[in-house]
Residue frames as a rotation matrix with the C-alpha (Angstrom) as fourth column:
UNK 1
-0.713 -0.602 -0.359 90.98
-0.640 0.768 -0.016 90.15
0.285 0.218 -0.933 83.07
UNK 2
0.520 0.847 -0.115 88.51
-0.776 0.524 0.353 87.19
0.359 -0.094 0.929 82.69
UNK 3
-0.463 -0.474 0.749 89.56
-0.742 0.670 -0.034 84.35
-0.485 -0.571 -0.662 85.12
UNK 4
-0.073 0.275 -0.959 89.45
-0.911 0.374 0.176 81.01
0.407 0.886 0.223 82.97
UNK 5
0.875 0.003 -0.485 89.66
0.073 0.988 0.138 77.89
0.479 -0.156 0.864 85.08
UNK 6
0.745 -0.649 0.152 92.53
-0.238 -0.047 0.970 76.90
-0.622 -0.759 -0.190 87.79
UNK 7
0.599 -0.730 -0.329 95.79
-0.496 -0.015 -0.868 76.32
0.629 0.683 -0.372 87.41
UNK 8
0.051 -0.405 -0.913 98.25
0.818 0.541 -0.195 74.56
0.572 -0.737 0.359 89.55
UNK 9
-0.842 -0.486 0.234 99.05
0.241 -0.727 -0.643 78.19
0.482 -0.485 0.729 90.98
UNK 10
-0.623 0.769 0.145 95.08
-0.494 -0.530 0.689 78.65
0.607 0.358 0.710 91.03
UNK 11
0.191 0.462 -0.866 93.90
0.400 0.769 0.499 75.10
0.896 -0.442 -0.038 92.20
UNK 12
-0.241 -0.557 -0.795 96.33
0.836 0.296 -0.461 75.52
0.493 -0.776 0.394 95.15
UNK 13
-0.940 0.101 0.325 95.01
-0.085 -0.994 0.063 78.93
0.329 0.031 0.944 95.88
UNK 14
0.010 1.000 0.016 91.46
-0.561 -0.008 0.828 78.14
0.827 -0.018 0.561 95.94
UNK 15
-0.054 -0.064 -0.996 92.16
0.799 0.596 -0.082 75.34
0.599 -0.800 0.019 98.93
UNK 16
-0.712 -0.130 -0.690 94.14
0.692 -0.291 -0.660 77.81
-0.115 -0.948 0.297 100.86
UNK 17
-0.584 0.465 0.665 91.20
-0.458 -0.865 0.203 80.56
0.670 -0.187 0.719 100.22
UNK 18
0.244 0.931 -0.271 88.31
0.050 0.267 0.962 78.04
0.968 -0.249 0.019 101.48
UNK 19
0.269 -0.555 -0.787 90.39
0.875 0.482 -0.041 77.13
0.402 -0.678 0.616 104.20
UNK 20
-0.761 -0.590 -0.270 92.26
0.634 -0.585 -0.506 81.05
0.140 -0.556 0.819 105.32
UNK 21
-0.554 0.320 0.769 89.55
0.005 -0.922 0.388 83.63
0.833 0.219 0.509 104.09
UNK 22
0.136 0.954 -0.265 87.27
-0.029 0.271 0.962 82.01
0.990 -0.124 0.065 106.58
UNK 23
0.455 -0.547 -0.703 89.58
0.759 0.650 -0.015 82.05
0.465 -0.527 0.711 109.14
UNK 24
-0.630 -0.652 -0.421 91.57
0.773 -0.578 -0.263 85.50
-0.072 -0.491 0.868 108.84
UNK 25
-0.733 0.347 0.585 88.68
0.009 -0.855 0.519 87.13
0.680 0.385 0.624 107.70
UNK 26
-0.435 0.738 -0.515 86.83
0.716 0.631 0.300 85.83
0.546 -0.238 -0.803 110.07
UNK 27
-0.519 0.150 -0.842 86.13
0.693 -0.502 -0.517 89.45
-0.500 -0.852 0.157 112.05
UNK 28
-0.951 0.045 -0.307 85.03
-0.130 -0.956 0.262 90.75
-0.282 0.289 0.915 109.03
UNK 29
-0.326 0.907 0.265 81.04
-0.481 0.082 -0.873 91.13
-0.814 -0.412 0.409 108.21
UNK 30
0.573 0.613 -0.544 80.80
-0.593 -0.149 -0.792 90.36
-0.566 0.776 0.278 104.30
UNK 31
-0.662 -0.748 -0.044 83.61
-0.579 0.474 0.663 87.41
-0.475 0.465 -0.747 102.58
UNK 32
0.499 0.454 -0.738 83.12
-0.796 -0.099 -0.598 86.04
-0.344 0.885 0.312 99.40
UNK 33
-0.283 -0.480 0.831 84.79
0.038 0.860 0.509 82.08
-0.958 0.175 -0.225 98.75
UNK 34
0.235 0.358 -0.904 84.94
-0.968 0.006 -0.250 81.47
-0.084 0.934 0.348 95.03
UNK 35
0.292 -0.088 0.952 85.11
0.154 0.987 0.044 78.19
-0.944 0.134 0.302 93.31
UNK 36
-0.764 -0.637 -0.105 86.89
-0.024 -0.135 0.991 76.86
-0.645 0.759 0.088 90.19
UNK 37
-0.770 0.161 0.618 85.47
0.634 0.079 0.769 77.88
0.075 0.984 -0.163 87.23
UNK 38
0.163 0.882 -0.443 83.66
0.868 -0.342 -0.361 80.43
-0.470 -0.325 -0.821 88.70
UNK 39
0.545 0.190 0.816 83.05
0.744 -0.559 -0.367 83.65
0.386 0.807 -0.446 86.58
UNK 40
0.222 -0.580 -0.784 85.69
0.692 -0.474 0.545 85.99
-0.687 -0.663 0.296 88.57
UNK 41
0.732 0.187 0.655 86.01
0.657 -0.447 -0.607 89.71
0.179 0.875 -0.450 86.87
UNK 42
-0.749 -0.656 -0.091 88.55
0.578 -0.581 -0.573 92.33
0.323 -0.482 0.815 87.30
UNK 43
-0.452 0.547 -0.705 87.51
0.799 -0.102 -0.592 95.22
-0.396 -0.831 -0.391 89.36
UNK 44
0.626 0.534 0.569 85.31
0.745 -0.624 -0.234 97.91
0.230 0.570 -0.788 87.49
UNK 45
0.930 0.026 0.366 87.24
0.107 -0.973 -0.204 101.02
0.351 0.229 -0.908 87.12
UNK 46
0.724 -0.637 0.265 90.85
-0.060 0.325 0.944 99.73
-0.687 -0.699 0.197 87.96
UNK 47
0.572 -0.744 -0.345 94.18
-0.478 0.039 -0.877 100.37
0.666 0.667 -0.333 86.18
UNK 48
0.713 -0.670 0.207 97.17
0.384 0.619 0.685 98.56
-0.587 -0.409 0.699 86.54
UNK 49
0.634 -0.764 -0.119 100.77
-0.697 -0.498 -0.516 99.96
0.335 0.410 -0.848 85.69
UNK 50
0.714 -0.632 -0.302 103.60
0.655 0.755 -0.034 97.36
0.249 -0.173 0.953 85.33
UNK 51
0.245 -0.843 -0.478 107.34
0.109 -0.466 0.878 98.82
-0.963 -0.268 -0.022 86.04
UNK 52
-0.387 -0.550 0.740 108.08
0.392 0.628 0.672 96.79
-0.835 0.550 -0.028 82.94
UNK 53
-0.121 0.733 -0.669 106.51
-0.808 -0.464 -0.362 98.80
-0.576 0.497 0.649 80.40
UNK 54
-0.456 0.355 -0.816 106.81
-0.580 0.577 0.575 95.44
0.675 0.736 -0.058 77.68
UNK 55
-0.942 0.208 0.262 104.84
-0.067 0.651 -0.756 93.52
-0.328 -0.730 -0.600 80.86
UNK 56
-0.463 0.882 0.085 100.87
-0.476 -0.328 0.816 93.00
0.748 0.337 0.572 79.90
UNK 57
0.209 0.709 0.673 97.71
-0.978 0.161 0.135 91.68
-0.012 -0.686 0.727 81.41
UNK 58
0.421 0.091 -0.902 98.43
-0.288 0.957 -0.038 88.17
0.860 0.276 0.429 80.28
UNK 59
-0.131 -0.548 -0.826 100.95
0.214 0.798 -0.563 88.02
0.968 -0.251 0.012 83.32
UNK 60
-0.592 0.326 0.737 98.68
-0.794 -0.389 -0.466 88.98
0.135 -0.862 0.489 85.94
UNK 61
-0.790 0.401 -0.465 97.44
0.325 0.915 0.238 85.42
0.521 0.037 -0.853 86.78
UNK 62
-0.064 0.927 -0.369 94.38
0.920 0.198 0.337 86.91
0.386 -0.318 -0.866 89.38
UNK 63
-0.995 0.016 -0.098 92.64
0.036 -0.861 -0.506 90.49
-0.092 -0.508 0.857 90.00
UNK 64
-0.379 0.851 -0.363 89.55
0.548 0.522 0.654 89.85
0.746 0.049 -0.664 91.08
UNK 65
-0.364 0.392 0.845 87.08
-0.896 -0.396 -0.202 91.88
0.255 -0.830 0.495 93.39
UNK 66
-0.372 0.334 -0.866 86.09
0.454 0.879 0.144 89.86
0.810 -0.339 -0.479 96.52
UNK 67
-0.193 -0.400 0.896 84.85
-0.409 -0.797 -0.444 91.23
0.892 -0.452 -0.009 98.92
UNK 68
0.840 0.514 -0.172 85.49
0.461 -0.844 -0.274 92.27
-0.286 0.151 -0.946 101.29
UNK 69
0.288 -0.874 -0.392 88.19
-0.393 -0.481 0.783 93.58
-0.873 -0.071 -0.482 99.19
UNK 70
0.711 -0.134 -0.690 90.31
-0.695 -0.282 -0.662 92.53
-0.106 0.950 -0.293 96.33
UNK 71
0.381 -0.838 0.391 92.67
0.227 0.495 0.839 89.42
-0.896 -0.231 0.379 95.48
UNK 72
0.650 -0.502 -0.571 95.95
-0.760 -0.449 -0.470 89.57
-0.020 0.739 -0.673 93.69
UNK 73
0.156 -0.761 0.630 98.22
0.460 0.620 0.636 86.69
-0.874 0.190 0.447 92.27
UNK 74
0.669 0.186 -0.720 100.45
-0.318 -0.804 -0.503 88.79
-0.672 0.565 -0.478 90.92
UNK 75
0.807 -0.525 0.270 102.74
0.509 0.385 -0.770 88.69
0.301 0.759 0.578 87.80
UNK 76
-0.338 -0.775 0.534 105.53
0.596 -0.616 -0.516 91.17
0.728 0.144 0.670 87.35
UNK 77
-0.643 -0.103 -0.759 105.84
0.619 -0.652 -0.437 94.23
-0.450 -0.751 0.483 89.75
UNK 78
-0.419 0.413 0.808 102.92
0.449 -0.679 0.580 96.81
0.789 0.606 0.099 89.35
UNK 79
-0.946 0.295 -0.136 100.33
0.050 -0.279 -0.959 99.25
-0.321 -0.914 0.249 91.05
UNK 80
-0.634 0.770 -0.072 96.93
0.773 0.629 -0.085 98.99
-0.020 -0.110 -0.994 91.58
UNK 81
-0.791 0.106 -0.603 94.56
0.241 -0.852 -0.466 102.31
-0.563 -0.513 0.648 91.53
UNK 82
0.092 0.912 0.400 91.53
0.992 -0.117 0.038 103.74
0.081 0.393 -0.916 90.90
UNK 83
-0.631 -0.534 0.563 91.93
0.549 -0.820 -0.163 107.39
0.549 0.206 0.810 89.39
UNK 84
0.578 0.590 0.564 88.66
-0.216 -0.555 0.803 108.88
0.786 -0.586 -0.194 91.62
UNK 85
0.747 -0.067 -0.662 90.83
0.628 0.398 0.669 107.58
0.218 -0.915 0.339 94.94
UNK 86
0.232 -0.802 0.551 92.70
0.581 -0.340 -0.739 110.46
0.780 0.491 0.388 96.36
UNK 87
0.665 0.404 -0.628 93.88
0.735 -0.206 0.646 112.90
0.132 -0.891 -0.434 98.81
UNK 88
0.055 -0.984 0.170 95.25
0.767 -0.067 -0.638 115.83
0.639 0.165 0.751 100.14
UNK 89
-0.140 -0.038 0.989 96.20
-0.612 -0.782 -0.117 117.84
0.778 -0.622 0.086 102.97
UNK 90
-0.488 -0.388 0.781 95.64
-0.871 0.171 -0.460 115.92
0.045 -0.906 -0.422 106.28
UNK 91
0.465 0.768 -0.441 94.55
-0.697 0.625 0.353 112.90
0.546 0.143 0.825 105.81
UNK 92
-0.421 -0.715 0.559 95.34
-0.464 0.699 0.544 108.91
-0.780 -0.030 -0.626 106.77
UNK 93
0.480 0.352 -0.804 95.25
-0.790 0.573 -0.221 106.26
0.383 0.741 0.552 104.26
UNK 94
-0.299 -0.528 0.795 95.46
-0.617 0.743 0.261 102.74
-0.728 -0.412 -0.547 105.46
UNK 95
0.046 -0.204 -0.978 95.90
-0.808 0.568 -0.157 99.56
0.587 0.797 -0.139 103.86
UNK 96
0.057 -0.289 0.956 94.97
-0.792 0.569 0.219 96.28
-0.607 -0.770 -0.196 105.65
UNK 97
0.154 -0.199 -0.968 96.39
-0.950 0.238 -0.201 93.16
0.270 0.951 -0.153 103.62
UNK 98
0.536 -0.350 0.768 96.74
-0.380 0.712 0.590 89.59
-0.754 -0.608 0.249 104.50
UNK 99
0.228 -0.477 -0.849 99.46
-0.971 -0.050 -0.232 87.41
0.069 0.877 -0.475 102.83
UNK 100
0.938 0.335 0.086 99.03
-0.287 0.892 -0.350 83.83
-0.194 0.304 0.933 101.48
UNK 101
0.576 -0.620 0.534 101.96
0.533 0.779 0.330 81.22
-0.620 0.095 0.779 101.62
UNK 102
0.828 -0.203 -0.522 104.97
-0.537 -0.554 -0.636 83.20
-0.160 0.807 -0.568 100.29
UNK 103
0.837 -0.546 -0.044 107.25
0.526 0.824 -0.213 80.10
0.152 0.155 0.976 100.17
UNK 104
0.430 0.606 -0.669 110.28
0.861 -0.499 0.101 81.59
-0.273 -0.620 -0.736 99.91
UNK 105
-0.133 -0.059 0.989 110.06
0.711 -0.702 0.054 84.48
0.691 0.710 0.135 98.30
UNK 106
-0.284 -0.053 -0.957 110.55
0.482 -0.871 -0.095 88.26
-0.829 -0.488 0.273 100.37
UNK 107
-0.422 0.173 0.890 108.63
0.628 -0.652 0.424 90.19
0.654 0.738 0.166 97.52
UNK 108
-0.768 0.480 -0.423 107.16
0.060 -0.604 -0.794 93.54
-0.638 -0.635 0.435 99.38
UNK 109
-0.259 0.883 0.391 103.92
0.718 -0.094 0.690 94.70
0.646 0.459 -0.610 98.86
UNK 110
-0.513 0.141 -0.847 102.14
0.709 -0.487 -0.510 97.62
-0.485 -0.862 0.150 100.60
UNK 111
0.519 0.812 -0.265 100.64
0.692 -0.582 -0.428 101.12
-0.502 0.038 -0.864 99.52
UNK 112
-0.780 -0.587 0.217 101.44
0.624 -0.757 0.195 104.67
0.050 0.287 0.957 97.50
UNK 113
0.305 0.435 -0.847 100.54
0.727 -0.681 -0.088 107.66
-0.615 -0.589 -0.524 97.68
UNK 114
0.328 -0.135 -0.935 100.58
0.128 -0.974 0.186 110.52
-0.936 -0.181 -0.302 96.03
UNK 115
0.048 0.181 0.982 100.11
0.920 0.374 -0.114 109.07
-0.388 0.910 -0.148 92.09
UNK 116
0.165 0.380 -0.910 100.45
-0.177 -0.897 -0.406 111.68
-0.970 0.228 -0.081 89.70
UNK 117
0.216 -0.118 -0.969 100.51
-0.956 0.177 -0.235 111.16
0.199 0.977 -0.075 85.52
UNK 118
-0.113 -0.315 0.943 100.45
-0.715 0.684 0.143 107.65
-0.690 -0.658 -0.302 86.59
UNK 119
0.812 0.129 0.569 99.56
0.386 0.612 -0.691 106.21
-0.437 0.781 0.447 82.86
UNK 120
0.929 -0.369 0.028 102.69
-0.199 -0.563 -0.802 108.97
0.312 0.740 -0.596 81.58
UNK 121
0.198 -0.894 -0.402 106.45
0.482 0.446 -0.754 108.82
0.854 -0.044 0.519 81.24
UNK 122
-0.460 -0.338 0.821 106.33
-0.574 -0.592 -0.566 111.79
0.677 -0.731 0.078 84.27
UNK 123
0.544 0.807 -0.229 104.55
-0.018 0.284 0.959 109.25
0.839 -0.517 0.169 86.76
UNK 124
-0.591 -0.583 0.558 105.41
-0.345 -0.442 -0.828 109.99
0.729 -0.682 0.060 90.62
UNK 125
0.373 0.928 0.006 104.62
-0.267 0.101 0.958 108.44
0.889 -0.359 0.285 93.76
UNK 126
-0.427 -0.742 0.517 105.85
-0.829 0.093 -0.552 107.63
0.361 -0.664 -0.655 97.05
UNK 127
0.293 0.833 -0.470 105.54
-0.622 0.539 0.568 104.18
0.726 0.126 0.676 98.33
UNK 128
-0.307 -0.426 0.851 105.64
-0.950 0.196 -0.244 102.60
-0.063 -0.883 -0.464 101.88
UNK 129
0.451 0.322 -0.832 106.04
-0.651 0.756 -0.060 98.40
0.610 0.569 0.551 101.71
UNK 130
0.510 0.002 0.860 106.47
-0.768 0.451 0.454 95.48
-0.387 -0.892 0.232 103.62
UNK 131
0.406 0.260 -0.876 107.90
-0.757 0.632 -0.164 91.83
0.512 0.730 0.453 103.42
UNK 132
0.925 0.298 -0.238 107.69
-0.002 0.628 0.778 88.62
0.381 -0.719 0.582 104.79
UNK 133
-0.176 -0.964 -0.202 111.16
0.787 -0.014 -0.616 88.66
0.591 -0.267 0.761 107.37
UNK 134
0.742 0.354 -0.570 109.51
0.649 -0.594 0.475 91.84
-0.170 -0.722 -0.670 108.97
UNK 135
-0.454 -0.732 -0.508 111.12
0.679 -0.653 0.335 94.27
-0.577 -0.193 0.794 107.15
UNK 136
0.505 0.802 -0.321 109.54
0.594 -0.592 -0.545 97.49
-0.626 0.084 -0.775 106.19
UNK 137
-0.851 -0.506 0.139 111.07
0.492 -0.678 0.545 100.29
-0.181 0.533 0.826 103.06
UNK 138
0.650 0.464 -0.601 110.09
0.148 -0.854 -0.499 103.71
-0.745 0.236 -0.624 101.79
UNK 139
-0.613 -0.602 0.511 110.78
0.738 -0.206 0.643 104.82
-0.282 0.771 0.571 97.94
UNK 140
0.141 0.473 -0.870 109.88
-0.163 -0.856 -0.491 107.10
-0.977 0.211 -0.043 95.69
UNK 141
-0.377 -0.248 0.892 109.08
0.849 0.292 0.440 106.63
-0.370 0.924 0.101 92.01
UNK 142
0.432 -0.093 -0.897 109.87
-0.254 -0.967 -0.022 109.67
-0.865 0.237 -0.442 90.10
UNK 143
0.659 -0.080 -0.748 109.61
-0.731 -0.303 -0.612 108.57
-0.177 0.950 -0.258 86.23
UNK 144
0.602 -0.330 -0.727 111.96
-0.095 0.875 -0.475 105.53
0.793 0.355 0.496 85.52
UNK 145
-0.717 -0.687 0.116 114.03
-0.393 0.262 -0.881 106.14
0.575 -0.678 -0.458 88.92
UNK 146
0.495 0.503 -0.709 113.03
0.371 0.615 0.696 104.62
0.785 -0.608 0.118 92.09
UNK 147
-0.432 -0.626 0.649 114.99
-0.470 -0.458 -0.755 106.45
0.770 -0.631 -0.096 95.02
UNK 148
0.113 0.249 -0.962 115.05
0.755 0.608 0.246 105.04
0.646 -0.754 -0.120 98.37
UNK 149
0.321 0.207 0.924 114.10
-0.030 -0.973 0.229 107.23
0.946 -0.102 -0.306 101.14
UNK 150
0.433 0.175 0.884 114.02
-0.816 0.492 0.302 104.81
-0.382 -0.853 0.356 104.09
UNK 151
-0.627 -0.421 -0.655 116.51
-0.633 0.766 0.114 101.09
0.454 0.487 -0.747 102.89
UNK 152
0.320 0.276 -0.906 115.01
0.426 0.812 0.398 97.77
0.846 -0.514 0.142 104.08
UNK 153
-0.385 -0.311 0.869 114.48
-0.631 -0.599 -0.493 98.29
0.674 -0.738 0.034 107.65
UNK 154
-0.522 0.360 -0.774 113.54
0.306 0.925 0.224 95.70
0.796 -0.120 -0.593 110.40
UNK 155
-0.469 0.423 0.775 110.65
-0.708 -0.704 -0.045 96.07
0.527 -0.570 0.630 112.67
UNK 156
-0.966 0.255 -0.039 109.20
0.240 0.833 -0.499 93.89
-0.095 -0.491 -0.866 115.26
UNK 157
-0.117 0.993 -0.019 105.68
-0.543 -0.080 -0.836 95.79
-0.832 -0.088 0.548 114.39
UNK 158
-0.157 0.081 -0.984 105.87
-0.835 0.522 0.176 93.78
0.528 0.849 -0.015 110.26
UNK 159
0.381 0.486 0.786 104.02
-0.614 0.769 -0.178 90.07
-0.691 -0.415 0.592 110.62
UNK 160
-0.771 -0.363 -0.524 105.92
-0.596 0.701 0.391 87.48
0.225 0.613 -0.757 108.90
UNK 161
0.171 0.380 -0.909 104.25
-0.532 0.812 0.240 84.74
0.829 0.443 0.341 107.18
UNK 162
-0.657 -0.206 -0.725 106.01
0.460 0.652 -0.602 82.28
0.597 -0.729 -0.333 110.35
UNK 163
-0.938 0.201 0.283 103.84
-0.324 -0.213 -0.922 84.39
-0.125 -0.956 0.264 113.04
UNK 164
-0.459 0.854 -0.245 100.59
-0.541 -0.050 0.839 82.92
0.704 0.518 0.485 111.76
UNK 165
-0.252 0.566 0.785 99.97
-0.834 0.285 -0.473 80.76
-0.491 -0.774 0.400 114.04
UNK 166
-0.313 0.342 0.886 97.37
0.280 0.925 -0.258 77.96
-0.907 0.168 -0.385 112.78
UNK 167
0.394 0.809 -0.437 96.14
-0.249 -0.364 -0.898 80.47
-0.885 0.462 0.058 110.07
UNK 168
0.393 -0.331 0.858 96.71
0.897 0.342 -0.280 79.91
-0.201 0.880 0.431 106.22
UNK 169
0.550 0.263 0.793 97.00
0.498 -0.865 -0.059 83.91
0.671 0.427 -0.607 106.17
UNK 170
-0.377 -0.564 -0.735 99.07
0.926 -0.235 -0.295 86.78
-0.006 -0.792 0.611 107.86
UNK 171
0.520 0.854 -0.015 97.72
0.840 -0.514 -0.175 90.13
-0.157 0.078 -0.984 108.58
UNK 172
-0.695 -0.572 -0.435 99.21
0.609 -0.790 0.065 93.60
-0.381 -0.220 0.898 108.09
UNK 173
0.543 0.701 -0.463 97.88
0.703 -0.681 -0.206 97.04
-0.459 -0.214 -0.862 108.74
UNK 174
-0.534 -0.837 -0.118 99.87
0.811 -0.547 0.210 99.85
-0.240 0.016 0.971 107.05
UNK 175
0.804 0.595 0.026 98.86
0.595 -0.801 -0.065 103.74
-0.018 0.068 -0.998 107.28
UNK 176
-0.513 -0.845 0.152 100.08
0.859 -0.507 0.079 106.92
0.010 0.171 0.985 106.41
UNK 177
0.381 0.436 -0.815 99.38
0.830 -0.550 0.093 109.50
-0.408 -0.712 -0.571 108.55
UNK 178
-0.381 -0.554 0.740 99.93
0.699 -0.697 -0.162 113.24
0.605 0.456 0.653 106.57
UNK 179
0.659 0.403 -0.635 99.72
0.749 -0.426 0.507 115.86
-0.066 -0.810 -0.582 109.14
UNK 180
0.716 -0.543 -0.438 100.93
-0.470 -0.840 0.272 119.67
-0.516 0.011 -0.857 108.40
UNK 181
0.653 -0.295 -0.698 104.53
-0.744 -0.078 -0.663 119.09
0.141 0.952 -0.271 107.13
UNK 182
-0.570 -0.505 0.649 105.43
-0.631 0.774 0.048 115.58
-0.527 -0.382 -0.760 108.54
UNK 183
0.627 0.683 -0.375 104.08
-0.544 0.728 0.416 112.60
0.557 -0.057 0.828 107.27
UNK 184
-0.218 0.092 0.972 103.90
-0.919 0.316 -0.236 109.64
-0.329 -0.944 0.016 109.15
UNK 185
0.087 0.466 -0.880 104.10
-0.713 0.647 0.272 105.56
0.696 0.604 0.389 108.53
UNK 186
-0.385 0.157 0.910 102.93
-0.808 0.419 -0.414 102.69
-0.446 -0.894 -0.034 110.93
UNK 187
-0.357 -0.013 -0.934 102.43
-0.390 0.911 0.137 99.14
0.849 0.413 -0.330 110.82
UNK 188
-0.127 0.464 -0.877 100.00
0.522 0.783 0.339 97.69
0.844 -0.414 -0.342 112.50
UNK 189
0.924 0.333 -0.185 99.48
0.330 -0.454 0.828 100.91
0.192 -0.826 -0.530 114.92
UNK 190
0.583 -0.778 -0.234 103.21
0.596 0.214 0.774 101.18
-0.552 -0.590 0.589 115.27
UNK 191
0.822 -0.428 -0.377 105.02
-0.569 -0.578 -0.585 104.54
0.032 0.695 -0.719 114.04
UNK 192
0.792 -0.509 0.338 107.85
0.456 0.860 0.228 103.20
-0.406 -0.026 0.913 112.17
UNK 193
-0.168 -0.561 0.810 108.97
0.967 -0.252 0.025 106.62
0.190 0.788 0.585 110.12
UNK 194
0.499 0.209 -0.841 108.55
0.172 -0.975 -0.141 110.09
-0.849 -0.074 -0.523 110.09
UNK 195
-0.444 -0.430 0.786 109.51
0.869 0.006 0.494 112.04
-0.217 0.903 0.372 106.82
UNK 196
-0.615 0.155 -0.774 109.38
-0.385 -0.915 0.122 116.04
-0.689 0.373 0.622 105.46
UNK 197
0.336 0.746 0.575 106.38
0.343 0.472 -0.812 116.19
-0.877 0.470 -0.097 103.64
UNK 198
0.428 -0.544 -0.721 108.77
-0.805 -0.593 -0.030 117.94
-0.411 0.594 -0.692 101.32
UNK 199
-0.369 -0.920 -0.132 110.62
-0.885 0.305 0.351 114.99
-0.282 0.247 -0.927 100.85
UNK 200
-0.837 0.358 0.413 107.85
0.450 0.881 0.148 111.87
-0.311 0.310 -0.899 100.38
UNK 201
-0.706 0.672 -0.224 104.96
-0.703 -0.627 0.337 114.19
0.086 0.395 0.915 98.39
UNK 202
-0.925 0.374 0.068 102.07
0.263 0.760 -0.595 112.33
-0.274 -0.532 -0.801 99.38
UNK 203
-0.158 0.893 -0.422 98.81
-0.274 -0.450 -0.850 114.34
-0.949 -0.019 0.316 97.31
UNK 204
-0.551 0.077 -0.831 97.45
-0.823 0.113 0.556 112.72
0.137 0.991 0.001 94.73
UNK 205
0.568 0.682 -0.461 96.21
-0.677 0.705 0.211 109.06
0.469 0.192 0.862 93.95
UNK 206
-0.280 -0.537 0.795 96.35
-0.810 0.577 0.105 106.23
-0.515 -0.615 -0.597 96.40
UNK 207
0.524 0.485 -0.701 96.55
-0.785 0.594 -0.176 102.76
0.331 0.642 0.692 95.47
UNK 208
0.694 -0.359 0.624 98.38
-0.264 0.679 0.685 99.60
-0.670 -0.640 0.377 96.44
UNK 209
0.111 -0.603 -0.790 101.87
-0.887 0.298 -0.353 97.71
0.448 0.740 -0.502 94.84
UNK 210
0.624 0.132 0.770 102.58
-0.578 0.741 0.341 94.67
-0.526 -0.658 0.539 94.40
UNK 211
0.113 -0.750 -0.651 105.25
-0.975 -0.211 0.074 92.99
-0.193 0.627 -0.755 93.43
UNK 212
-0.378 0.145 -0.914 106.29
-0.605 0.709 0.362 89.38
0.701 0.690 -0.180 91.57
UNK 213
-0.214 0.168 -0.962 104.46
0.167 0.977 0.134 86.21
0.962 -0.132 -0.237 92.30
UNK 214
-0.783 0.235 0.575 102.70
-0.622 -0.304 -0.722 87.38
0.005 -0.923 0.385 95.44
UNK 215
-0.095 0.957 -0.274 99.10
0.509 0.283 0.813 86.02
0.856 -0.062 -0.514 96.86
UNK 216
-0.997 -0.065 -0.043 97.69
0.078 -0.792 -0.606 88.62
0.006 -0.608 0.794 98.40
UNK 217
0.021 0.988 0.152 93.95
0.992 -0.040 0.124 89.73
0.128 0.148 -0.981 99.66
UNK 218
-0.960 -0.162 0.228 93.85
0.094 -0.955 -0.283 93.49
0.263 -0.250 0.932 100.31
UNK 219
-0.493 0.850 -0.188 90.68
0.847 0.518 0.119 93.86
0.199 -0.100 -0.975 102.51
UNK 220
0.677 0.680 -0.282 90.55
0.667 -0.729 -0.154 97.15
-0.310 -0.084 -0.947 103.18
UNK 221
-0.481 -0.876 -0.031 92.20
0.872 -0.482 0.089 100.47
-0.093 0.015 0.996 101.40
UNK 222
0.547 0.829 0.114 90.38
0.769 -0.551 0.324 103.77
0.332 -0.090 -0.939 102.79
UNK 223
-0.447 -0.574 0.686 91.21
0.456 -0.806 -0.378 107.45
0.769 0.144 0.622 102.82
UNK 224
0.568 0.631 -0.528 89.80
0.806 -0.298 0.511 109.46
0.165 -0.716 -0.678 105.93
UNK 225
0.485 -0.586 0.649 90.74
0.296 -0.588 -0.753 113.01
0.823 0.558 -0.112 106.85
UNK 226
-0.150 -0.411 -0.899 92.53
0.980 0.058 -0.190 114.25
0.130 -0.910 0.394 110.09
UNK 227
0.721 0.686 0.095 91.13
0.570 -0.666 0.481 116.85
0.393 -0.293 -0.872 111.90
């Protein structure tokens, strides 16, 4: 997707970047500010999968590498994923994400795991998500269902949008910790789950979701193994 020029959704977007990236990103070593009408590309070797199958690219208003990391102003509900990004056996995979002014809207957003035929009607994955209100869920997408493993759940570790402070931005950490035949999910350092690795399959392709009418940065989404 070639980024043409702002919009009202855009203009208002650029401000709060000049203004947050610099701010929440401020610990990190490498941040990228665009301007309007800058040339802004999708990321090389990235797929997107809507829920909606009649959804397209047109209604992804922004997927853009920045780094450090990726923004999303998203359209409809989809995931995010490079097919070389995987894992299995012990590993963690975290996801650190900050989230831009979600008025209000409680869309979730967070991580998956364990991608398989993700472009086919058999696509499977398990996916662990946040949203602003500080409330954390676990599903599973298994071909046109969606089971819930874990319902909306509230946690004082989830950062609502209100705990910012002065920032334009909120932070969350989320990881999933597979280890023998448990897995593990935490927020911000905080187990929040446990789960049979029988029961949330978790090998395959990682990638991030995101669902309607978010702003989102995703600075960091890395796979590491556990000894």
């Amino acid at each position: 997707m070639r980024y043409q020029g702002p919009t009202s959704h855009s203009a208002q977007f650029f401000s709060s970047v000049r203004r947050g990236l610099y701010a929440s990103l401020s610990a990190l070593a490498v941040v990228s500010v665009p301007v309007a009408g800058q040339d802004l590309q999708r990321p090389d070797g990235w797929t997107t999968r809507f829920d909606d199958p009649s959804a397209t690219e047109a209604q992804l208003e922004m997927f853009v590498a920045m780094p450090p990391g990726w923004h999303v102003t998203s359209g409809p509900a989809a995931i995010y994923y490079t097919p070389s990004q995987s894992a299995s056996g012990d590993f963690r995979a975290e996801l650190e994400v900050y989230l831009f002014d979600p008025g209000t809207r409680r869309e979730a957003f967070g991580i998956f795991l364990g991608g398989t035929d993700l472009t086919g009607a058999g696509q499977e994955y398990t996916y662990f998500l946040i949203r602003n209100g500080g409330q954390y869920i676990i599903k599973r997408r298994e071909g046109a269902d969606a089971p819930t493993v874990q319902p909306w759940t509230s946690h004082d570790s989830v950062r609502s949008y209100a705990d910012r402070g002065s920032e334009d931005s909120i932070k969350n950490v989320l990881a999933v910790e597979a280890r023998g035949n448990d897995v593990h999910f935490l927020v911000n350092g905080e187990e929040v789950a446990t789960r049979p690795r029988s029961e949330v399959a978790v090998d395959g392709i990682i990638g991030f979701r995101v669902n309607h009418g978010l702003n989102l940065h995703i600075s960091r989404l890395e796979v590491s193994p556990l000894n």
